[in-house]
C-alpha positions as CSV (number, residue, x, y, z in Angstrom):
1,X,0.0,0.0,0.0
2,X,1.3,3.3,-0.8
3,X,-0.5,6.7,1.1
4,X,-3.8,4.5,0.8
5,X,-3.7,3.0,-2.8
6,X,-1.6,-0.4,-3.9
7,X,0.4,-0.8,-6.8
8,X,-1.8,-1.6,-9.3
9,X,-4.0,1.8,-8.4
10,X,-0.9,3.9,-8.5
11,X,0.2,2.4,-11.8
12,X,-3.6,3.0,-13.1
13,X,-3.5,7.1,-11.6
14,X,0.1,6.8,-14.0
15,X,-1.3,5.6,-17.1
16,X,-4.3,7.8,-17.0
17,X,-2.5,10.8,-16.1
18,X,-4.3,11.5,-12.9
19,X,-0.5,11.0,-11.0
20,X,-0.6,14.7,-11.0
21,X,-3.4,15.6,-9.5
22,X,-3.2,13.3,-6.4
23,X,0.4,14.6,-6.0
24,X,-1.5,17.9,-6.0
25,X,-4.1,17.4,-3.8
26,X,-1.9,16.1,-1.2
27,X,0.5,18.6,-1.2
28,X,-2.5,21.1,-0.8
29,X,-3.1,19.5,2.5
30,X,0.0,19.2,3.5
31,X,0.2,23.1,3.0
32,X,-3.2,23.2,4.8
33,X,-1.7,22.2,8.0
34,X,0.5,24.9,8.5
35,X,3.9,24.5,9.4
36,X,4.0,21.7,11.8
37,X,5.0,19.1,9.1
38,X,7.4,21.3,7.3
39,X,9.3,21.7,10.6
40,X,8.3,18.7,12.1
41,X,9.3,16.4,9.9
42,X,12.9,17.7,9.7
43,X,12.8,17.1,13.4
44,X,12.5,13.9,13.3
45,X,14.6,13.2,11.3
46,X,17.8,14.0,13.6
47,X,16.6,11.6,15.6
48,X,15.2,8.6,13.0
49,X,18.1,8.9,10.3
50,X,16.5,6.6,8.4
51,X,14.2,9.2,7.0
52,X,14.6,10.6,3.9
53,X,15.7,14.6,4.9
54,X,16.2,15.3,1.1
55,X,12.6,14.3,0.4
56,X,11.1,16.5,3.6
57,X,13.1,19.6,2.0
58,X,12.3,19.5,-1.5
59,X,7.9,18.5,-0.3
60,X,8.9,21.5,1.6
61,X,9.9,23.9,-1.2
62,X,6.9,22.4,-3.5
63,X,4.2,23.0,-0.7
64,X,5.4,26.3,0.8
65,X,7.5,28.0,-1.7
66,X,11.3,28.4,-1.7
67,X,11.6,30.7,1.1
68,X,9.0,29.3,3.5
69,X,10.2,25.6,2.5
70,X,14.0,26.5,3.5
71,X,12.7,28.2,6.7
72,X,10.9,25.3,7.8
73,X,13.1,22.8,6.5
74,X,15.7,25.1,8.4
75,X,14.4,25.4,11.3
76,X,13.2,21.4,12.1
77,X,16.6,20.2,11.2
78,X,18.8,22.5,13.5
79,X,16.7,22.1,16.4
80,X,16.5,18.7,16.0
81,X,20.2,18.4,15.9
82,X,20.6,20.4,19.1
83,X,17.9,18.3,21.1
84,X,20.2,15.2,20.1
85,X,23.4,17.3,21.1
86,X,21.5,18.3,24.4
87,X,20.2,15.4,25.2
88,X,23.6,13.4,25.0
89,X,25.4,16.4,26.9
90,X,22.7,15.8,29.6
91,X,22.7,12.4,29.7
92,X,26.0,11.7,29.4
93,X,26.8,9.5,32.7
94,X,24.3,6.9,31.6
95,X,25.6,3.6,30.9
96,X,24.4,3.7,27.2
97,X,26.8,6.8,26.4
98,X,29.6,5.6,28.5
99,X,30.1,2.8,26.7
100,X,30.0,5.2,23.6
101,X,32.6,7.4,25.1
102,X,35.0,4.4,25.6
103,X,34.4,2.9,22.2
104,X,37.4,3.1,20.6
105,X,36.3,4.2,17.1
106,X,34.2,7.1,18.6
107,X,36.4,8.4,20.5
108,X,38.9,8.5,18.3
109,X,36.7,10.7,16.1
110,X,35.7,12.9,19.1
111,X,39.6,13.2,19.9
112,X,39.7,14.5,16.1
113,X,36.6,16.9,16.7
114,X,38.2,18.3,20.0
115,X,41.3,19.0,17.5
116,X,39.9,21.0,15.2
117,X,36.9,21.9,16.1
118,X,34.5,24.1,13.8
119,X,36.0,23.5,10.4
120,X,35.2,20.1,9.8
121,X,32.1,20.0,11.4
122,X,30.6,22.8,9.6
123,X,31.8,20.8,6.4
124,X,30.3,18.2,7.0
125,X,27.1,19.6,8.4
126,X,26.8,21.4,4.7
127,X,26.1,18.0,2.9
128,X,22.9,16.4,2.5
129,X,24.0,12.8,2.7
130,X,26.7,13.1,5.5
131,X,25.6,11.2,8.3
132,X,24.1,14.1,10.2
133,X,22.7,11.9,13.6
134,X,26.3,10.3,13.8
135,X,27.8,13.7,13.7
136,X,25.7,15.2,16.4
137,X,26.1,12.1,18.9
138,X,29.6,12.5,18.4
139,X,29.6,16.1,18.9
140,X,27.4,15.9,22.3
141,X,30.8,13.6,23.7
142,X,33.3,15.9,23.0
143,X,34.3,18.7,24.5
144,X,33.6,21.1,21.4
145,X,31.4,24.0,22.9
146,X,27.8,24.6,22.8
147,X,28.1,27.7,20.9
148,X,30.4,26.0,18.3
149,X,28.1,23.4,17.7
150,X,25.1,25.6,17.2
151,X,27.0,27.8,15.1
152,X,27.8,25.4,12.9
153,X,24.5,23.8,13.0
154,X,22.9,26.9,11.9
155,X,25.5,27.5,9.2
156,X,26.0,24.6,8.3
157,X,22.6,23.3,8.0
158,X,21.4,26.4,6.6
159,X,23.4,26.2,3.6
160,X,22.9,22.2,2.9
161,X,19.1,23.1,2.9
162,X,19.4,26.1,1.1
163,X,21.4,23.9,-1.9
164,X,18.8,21.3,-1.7
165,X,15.7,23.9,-1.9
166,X,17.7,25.8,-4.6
167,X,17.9,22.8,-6.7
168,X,14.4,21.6,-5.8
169,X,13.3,24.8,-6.8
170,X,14.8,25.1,-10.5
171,X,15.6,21.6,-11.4
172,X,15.1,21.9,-14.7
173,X,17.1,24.8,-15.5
174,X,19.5,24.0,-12.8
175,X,21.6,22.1,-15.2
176,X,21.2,24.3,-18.0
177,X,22.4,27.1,-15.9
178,X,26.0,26.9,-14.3
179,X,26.0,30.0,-12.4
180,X,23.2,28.8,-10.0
181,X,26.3,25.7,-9.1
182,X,28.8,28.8,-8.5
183,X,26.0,30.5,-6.2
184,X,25.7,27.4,-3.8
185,X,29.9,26.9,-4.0
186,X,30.3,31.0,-2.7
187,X,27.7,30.5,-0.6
188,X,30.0,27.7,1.3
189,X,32.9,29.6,1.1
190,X,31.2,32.8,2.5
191,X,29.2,30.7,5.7
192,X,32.4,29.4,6.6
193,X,34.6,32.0,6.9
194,X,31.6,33.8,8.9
195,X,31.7,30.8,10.9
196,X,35.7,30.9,11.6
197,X,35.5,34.0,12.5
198,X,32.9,33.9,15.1
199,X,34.5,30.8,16.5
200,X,38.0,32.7,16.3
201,X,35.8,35.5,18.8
202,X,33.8,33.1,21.5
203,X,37.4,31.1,21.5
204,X,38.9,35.0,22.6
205,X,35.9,35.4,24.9
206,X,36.2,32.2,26.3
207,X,40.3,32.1,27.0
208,X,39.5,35.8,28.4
209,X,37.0,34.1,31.0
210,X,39.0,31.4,32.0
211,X,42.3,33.9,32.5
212,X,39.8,35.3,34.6
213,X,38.7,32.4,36.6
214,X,42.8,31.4,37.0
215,X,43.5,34.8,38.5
């Protein structure tokens, strides 16, 4: 069964051409309920990776719009992230994530995240496929800061939804049009050097406070 039909009723709406108008007519409802499944779905995903994020974006995009569909899509996705980051931060003495911390594959990764800190992790926050609920586990055991993570959250998922809307958006002529590829590769060079330098200013602030705590 697929969204209430079988096989052989969606392969009847395909052959008739009435695929269209069902896609239609549940995308109007879809709009109809506001934003809670444009943000919610995103959501969830950071915490069931399994679902298809690229898929919630570009329904997104078709249902609201470009801007709207980035916002929400936006939005769901980086506070889902942080819930997962909190939530291991907060939890972190249970036996589950101690046995995390000692595994010797994560924390060799978190080791290399405590190294190097924004950089990588706002790279790999920009792509769609990088495995986004690995990434934010990992970051909840090290010791990278809360307002490095979240920066690069918000950069970094900002600009990987804003590619995938972008292309969503203009499929067609995305191809036929090579500027649109050079708009999505300044876009990544611009977020991260924003990002570098605000984590260049909380890393000042914070070596200020604890000069401060020492004396």
């Amino acid at each position: 069964m697929v969204l209430g039909f079988g096989w052989n009723d969606l392969m009847e709406m395909f052959r008739n051409g009435t695929w269209d108008d069902y896609a239609k007519s549940l995308l109007d409802r879809y709009e109809n309920l506001g934003p809670i499944p444009g943000i919610g779905l995103p959501f969830l995903e950071a915490f069931l990776p399994f679902l298809p994020l690229v898929v919630f974006v570009l329904t997104n995009t078709v249902a609201y719009g470009l801007l709207w569909g980035f916002l929400y899509s936006w939005i769901g996705t980086s506070l889902g992230a942080i819930t997962v980051f909190w939530l291991i931060r907060r939890y972190q003495h249970t036996r589950v994530i101690n046995w995390l911390r000692h595994n010797k594959q994560v924390n060799r990764i978190t080791e290399w995240l405590d190294r190097h800190g924004f950089g990588p992790l706002f790279i790999l926050l920009c792509f769609p496929f990088s495995p986004s609920a690995i990434i934010n586990v990992v970051a909840g055991l090290s010791r990278i800061s809360v307002q490095q993570f979240a920066l690069a959250v918000f950069l970094g998922k900002a600009l990987m939804i804003f590619s995938i809307a972008y292309v969503g958006d203009s499929l067609t002529s995305f191809a036929e049009n090579p500027i649109k590829t050079v708009v999505v590769a300044v876009a990544i060079i611009l977020f991260w050097m924003v990002g570098k330098y605000v984590e260049g200013r909380l890393k000042k602030k914070n070596g200020k406070q604890e000069q401060s705590h020492k004396d």
